[in-house]
N, C-alpha and C positions, 0 to 999 in steps of 0.2 A: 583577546582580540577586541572585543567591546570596549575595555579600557581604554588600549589606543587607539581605536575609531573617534572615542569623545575626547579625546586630546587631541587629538588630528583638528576634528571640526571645529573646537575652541581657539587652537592655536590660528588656524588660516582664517577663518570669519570670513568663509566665501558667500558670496550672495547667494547663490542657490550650487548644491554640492549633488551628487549620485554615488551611494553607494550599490557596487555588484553582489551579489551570492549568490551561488550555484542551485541553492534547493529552495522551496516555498516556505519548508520548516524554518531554513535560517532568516527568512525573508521577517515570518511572524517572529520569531523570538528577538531579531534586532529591532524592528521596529517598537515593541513593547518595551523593550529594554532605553532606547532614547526617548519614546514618550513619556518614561516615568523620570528620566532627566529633564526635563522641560525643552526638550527640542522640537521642533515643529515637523512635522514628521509625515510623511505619505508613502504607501508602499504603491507596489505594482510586480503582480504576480499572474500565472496562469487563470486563476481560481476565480479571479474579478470578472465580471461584466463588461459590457461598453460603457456603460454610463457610468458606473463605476469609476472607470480608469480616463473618463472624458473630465469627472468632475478634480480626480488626484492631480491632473495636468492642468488643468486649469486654477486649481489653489497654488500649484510652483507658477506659474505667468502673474495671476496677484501679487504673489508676495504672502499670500497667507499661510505660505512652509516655503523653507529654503532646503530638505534634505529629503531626498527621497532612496527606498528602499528599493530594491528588484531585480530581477533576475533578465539574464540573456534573451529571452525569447520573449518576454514583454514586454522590454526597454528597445526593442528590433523598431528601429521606423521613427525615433522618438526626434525631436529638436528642441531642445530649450536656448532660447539664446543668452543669457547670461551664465551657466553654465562655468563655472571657476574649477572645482574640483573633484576628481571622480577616483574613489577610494575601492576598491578590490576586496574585499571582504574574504572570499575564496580565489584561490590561484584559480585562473580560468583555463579548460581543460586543452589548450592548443594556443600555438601563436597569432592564427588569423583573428580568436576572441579575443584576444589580448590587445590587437592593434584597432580590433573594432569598438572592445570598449573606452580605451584610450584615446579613440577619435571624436568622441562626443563633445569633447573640451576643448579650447584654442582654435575654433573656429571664426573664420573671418579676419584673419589677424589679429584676432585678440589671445591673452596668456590665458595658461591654466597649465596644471598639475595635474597629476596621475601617478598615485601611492598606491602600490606592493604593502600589503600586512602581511608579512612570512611569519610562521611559526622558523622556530632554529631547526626541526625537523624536515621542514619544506624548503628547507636554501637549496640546495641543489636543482630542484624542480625547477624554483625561481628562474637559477643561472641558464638552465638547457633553455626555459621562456625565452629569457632575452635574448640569449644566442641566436635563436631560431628564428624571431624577431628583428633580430637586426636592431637591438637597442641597447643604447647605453643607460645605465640606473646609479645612482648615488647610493650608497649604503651608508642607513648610520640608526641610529634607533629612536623612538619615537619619540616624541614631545614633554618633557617631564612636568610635573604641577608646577614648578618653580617658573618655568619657561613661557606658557603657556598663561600666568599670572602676569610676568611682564609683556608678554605681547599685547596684552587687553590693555596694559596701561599705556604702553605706547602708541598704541589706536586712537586711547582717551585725547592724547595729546595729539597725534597729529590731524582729529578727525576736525570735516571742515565746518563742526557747532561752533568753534570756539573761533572762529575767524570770521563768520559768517556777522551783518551790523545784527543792532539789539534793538528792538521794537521800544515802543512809551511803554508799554505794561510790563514789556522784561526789565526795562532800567526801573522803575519801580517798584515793584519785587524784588531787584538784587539789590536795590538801596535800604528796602524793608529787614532781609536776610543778612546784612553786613552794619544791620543800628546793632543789632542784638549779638552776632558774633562775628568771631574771630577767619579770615579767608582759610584758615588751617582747618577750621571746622568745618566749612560749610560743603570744602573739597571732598574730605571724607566722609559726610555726607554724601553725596553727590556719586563716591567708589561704591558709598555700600549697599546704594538702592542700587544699581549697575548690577553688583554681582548678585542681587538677589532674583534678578531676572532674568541672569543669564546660567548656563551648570558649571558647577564647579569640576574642579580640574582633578581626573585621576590621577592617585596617588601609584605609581608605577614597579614594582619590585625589580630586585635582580635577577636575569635570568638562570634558572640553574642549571649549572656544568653535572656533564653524564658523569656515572659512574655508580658504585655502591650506594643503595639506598640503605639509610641507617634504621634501625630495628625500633619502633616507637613503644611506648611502654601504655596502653590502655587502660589498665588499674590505674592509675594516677592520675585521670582524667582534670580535676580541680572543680571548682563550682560552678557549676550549670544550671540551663533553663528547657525544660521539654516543651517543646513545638508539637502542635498537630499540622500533618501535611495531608491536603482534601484531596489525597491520591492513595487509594486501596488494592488490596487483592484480588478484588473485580477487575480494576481499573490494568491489570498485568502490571502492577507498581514492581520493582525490585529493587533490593541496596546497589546495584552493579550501575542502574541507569538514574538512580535519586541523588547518589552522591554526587557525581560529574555534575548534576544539573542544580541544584545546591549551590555548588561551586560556581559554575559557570553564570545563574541569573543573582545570586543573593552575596556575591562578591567575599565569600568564606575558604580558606584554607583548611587543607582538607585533615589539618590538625584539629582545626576548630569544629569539626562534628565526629561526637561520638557515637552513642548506639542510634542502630536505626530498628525499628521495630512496625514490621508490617503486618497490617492487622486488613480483616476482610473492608471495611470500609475507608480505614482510612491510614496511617503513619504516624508513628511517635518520634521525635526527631530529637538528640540531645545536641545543646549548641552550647557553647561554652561561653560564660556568661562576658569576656573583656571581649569577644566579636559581633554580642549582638547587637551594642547602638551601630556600628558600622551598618549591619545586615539592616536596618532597621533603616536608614538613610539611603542604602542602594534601592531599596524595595517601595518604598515610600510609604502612605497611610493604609494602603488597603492590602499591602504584602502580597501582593499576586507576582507568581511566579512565572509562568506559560501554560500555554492551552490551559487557562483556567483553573489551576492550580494555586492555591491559596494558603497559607502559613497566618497559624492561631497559636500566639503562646498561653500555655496552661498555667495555673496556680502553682500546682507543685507535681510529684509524681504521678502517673497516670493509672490507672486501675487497668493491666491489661487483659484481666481476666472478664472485666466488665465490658467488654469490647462486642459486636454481634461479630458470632465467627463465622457465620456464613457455610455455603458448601463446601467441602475439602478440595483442595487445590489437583486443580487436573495433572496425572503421572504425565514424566516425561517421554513421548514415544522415542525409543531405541530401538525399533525394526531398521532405522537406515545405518545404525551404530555398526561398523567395522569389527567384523567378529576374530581378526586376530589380533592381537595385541600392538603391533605396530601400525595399524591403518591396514592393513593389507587384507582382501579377504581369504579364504584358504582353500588352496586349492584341489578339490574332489575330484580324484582318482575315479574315474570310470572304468567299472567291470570287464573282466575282458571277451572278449568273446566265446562262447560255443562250440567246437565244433561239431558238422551234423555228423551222424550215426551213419557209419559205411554197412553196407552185406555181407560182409564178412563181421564184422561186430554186433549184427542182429544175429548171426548163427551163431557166432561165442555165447549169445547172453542166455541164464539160464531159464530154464519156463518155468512157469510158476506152478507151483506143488499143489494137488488136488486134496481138497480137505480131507480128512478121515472121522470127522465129526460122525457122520452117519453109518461107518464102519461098528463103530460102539454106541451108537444109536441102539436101545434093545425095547424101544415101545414098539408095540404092536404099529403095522400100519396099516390102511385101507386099502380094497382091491382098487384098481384103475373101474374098474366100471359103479364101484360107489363112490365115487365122488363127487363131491357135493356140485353142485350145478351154484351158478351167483345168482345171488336173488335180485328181484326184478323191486323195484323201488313200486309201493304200495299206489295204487290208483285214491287219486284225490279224490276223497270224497266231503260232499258239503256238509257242515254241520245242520241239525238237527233244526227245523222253524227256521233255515234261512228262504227266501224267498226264492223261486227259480226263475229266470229269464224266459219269458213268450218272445219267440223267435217267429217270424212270421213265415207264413209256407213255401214265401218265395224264396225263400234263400234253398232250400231244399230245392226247388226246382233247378235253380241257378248251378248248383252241385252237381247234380245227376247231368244235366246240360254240358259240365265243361269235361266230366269225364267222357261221356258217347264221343265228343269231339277230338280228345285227346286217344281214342283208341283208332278213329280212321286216321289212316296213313295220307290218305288222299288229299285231306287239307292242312297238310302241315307245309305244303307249300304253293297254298295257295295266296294271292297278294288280297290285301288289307286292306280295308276302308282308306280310302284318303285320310289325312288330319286336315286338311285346307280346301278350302273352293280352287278349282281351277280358274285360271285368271282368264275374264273376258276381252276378246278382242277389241278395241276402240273401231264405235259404230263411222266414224271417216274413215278409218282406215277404207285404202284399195283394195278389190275384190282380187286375190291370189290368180295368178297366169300359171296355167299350166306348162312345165317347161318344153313340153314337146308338141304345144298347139300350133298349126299351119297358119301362116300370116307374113306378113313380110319382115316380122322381128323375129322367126322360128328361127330355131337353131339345130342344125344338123344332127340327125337322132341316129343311133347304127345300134341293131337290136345285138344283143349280148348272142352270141354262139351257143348252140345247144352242144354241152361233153357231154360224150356217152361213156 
């Protein structure tokens, strides 16, 4: 996919271009991926800041990047008005994103484009997109280095440098440039600064038709070079997720890596030696991979014993593992029930048989009236010089005091000191009116009946 991205971007030379992708992941690894092609390059992700993503939008309005990276939900709200090309990196997951990201371009009546990158796996998906959409798409396949070489040249030629008049010091310099050579020379000249400023054109394979994968033979690997890769057994490195990504940022066929060997700190990587200059030109001088990952080639074989091995790798838990063999778990028969015991089946049942142990018991035994009595647990008594406690006289009075009181019956229901002051009346308050005082507020009194 990165290949035909930078064939895309070379072939069209749009003023400023928008690539889409779905996750932040692919957001950083394409971005890293054209910066180390010399592309001018700005992302825009969830992860960024305001000022961040104020200063990435205002380098595409300069001019000082024409290609910008990002995702759905931080490219929401965006305008660039020169705006030519907007490339799809991931299938976008519905028709409405699909028409929203494709609306960013050919505004104002002006053109622009908007290219689908399908894997051959994802055509289908593609076709239901458009369907759903309501769009029509060209199919054909990506830009090849060959194409993509004449389209620059044809730029050369019809760009408006060469039409545009020539200053005193340009015709000066070109009459300097043409005493000494040939116009043959001075043109190619002129290509080869061009392309070194600009990225060169991926070289694009066939795509492979399905079917039986043929069986590779690993013994016969051929002459190699061991890499160190600054990703370990700490780091949850594995061959399952190093190779694909190998592949994918260091532009290698997955013929061209042999053993992979993961060690606690770091990775032995064998590369077979006719794919390293390539790997070496995708990666550039400082061979960084993603999230800072970094490729060191070695002198010769590595010492893997000389390696720090660190703490042994944590087991795989398999409590969640399917305990029958198919996926399926198995299914536990529950016991079945009880029934309870009728009245008639407690008189069936037999009684239980009284020992006869004591029938041939022939030791003598004790009368009932000597039997021992259990003995009474020894009164504590204090060791010898320990000191005794002076108790004062009043706690004895205190004693004597609560029994006398606990033998009269008469105050056991007698009421108790208050806990609390009874609460005083507030000295304003009004003096209580008796209810049955004569006056002209009295109220009619009728004395209660004497029952006999």
């Amino acid at each position: 996919i990165e290949k035909a991205i930078i064939n895309l971007l070379s072939y069209h030379g749009a003023q400023t271009a928008i690539i889409f992708a779905n996750t932040r992941s692919m957001v950083a690894r394409l971005t890293a991926k054209f910066l180390n092609r010399g592309f001018k390059v700005v992302s825009l992700s969830g992860e960024l800041s305001q000022a961040e993503r104020g200063n990435a939008m205002q380098a595409l309005r300069d001019g000082r990047a024409n290609v910008c990276v990002a995702t759905d939900v931080a490219a929401r709200g965006i305008d660039l008005p020169g705006l030519e090309l907007v490339i799809h990196a991931d299938l976008p997951s519905n028709a409405e994103t699909l028409l929203h990201r494709s609306g960013r371009t050919g505004r104002a009546g002006r053109k622009g484009q908007s290219v689908l990158v399908v894997p051959g796996r994802q055509q289908s998906k593609a076709q239901r997109l458009l369907r759903a959409a309501k769009l029509d798409a060209e199919w054909g396949a990506p830009p090849s280095a060959e194409e993509v070489l004449a389209q620059e040249e044809a730029r050369i030629i019809s760009g408006p440098g060469l039409s545009e008049p020539l200053s005193a010091e340009e015709s000066a310099f070109a009459e300097r440039l043409l005493a000494g050579n040939t116009p043959e020379q001075v043109a190619a000249a002129f290509l080869r600064l061009y392309r070194e400023y600009h990225s060169a054109p991926e070289i694009l394979g066939a795509v492979p038709e399905g079917g039986k994968r043929e069986k590779t033979d690993h013994t016969n690997f051929g002459p190699s070079t061991w890499f160190s890769l600054s990703l370990g057994r700490k780091d949850r490195a594995e061959p399952r997720w190093l190779l694909p990504m190998l592949c994918r940022n260091a532009g290698l066929a997955k013929n061209a890596i042999g053993a992979i060997r993961v060690q606690y700190q770091e990775t032995f990587v064998e590369i077979a030696n006719e794919a390293i200059p390539a790997m070496k030109q995708e990666l550039g001088a400082g061979m960084e991979i993603e999230q800072g990952a970094a490729l060191t080639e070695l002198p010769g074989i590595p010492d893997f014993d000389a390696s720090p091995k660190g703490p042994p790798a944590a087991p795989r838990n398999r409590d969640d593992a399917p305990k029958h063999r198919k996926g399926r778990p198995s299914k536990e028969t529950p016991p079945a029930p009880k029934a309870k015991p009728t009245q008639e089946d407690a008189k069936a049942a037999p009684k239980p048989k009284k020992s006869k142990d004591r029938a041939h018991d022939t030791s003598p035994r004790a009368p009932e009236g000597d039997k021992r009595k259990p003995r009474k647990a020894a009164p504590h008594t204090k060791q010898e010089g320990a000191k005794q406690s002076e108790k004062p006289a009043q706690n004895d009075e205190k004693r004597e005091k609560r029994k006398k009181n606990a033998a009269d019956t008469s105050k056991s229901f007698r009421a108790g000191k208050p806990r609390h002051a009874p609460k005083q009346k507030p000295k304003t308050a009004a003096p209580a009116r008796r209810p049955n005082a004569k006056g002209g507020n009295a109220k009619p009194f009728r004395k209660p009946s004497k029952r006999t």
